[in-house]
C-alpha positions as CSV (number, residue, x, y, z in Angstrom):
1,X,41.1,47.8,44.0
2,X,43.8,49.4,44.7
3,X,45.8,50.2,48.1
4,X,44.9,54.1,48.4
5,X,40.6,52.4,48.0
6,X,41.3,50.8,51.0
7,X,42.8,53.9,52.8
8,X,41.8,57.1,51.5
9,X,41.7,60.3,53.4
10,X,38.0,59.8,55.0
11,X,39.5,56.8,56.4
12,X,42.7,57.9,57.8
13,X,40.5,60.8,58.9
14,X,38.8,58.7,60.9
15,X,41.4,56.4,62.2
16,X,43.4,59.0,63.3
17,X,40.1,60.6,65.4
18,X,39.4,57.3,66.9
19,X,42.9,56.4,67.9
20,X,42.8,60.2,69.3
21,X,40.1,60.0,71.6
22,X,40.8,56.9,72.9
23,X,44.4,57.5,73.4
24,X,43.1,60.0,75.5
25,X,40.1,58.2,77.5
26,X,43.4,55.7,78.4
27,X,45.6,58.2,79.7
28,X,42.4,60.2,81.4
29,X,41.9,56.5,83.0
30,X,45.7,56.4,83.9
31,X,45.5,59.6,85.6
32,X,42.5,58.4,87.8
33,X,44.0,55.0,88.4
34,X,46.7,57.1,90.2
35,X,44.6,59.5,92.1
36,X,42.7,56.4,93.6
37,X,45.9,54.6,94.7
38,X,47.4,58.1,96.2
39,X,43.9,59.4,97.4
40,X,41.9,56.3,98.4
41,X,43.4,54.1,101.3
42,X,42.8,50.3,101.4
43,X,39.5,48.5,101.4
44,X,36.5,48.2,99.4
45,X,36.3,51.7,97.7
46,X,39.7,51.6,96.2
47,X,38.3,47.5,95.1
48,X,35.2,48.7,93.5
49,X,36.8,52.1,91.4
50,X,39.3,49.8,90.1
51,X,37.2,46.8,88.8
52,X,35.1,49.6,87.3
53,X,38.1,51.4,86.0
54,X,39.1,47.9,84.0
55,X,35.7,47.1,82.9
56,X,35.3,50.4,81.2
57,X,38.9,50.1,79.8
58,X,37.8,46.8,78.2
59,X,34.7,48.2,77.2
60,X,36.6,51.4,75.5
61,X,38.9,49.2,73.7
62,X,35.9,47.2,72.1
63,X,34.1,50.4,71.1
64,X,37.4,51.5,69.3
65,X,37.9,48.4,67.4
66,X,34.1,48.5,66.4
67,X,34.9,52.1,65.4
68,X,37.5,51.2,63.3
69,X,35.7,48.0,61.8
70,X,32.9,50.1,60.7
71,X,34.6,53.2,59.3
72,X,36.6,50.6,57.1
73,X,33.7,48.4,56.3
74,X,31.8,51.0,54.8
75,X,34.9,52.9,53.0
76,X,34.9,49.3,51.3
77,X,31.3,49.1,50.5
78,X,31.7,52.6,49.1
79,X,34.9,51.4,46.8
80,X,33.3,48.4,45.7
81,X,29.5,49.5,44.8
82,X,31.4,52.5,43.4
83,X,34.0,51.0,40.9
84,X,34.0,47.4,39.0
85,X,35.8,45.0,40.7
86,X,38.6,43.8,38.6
87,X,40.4,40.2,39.0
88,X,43.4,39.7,37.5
């Protein structure tokens, strides 16, 4: 198996669209995180949009790497039911 198996186009496709829409959820989240701190004074509001604001960070950063896992997974369950595998 060969390096382009492990990253043809469908995958890179798919990489790149992942990385995409989270690169934007982050910077989306950014831009919130700053309208909090400028719009929201002190206290328990500002508290509870930010620990929400991390969580779902830390939950969108385990979606993409599930993403990713899965996308390459099955472009290697595809190369390998689909060609002998060879050692050498």
């Amino acid at each position: 198996m060969g390096w382009s198996d492990w990253t043809g186009s469908e995958n890179l496709k798919a990489i790149v669209r992942h990385t995409l829409h989270c690169t934007a959820a982050v910077l989306s989240f950014m831009w919130v995180s700053w309208l909090v701190r400028i719009g929201v004074g002190e206290g328990l509001l500002k508290a509870c949009i930010e620990n929400v604001e991390r969580f779902v960070l830390v939950v969108l950063f385990l979606v993409f790497l599930f993403n990713i896992g899965y996308d390459l997974w099955k472009e290697i369950l595809r190369n390998v039911k689909s060609s002998p595998l060879v050692f050498s």
